[in-house]
C-alpha positions as CSV (number, residue, x, y, z in Angstrom):
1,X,-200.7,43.5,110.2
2,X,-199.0,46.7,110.0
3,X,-199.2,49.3,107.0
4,X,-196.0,50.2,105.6
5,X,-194.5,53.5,105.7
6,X,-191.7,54.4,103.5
7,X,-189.6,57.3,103.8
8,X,-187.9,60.0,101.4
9,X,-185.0,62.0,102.7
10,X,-183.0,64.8,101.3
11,X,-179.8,66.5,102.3
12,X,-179.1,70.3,102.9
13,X,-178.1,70.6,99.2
14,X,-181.6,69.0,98.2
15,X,-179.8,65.9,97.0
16,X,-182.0,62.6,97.3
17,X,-180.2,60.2,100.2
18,X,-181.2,56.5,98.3
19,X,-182.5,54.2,100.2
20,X,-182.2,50.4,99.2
21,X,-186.0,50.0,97.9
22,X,-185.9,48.7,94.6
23,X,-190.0,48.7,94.8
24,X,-191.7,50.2,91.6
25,X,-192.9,53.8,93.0
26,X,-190.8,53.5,95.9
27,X,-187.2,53.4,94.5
28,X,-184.5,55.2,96.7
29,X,-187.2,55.2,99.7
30,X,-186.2,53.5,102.8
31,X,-188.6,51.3,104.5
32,X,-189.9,52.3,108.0
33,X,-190.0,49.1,110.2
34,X,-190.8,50.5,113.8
35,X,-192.1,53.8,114.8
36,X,-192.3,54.9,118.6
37,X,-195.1,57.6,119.4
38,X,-197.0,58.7,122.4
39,X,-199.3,61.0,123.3
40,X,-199.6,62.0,127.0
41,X,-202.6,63.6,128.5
42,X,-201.9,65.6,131.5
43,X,-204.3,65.0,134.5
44,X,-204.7,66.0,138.2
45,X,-204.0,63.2,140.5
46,X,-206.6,64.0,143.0
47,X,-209.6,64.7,140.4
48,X,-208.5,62.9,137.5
49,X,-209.4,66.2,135.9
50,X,-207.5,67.6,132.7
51,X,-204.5,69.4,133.8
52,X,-202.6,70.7,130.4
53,X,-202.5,70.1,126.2
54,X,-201.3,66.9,125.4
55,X,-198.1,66.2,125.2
56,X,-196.3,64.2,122.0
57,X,-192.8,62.1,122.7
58,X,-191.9,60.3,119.3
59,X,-188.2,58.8,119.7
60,X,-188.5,58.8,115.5
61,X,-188.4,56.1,113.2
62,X,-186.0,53.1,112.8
63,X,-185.4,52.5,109.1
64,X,-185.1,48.9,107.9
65,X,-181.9,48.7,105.3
């Protein structure tokens, strides 16, 4: 099982956008769900060497309402 991630989100005006948690210490938040991330390490096909930093893609969060 999965830990749960909640997330808190303000506008440019620094006003809270609510979320629909009604959770004691998590009012307003809005519940992450599912969360894409990889990490890609660069290597050279002939050697299997390193070739370059790693490289993150995250295609962000997908909030559960």
């Amino acid at each position: 099982m999965s830990n749960p991630a909640w997330l808190w989100l303000v506008d440019a005006n620094g006003s809270p956008l609510v979320g629909s948690s009604l959770v004691t210490n998590r009012i307003g938040a809005i519940e992450i769900r599912s969360l894409t991330h990889n990490v890609n390490l660069p290597t050279d096909g002939n050697t299997g060497r390193l070739a370059g930093k790693r490289l993150c893609h995250s295609a962000g969060p997908k909030a559960g309402l």
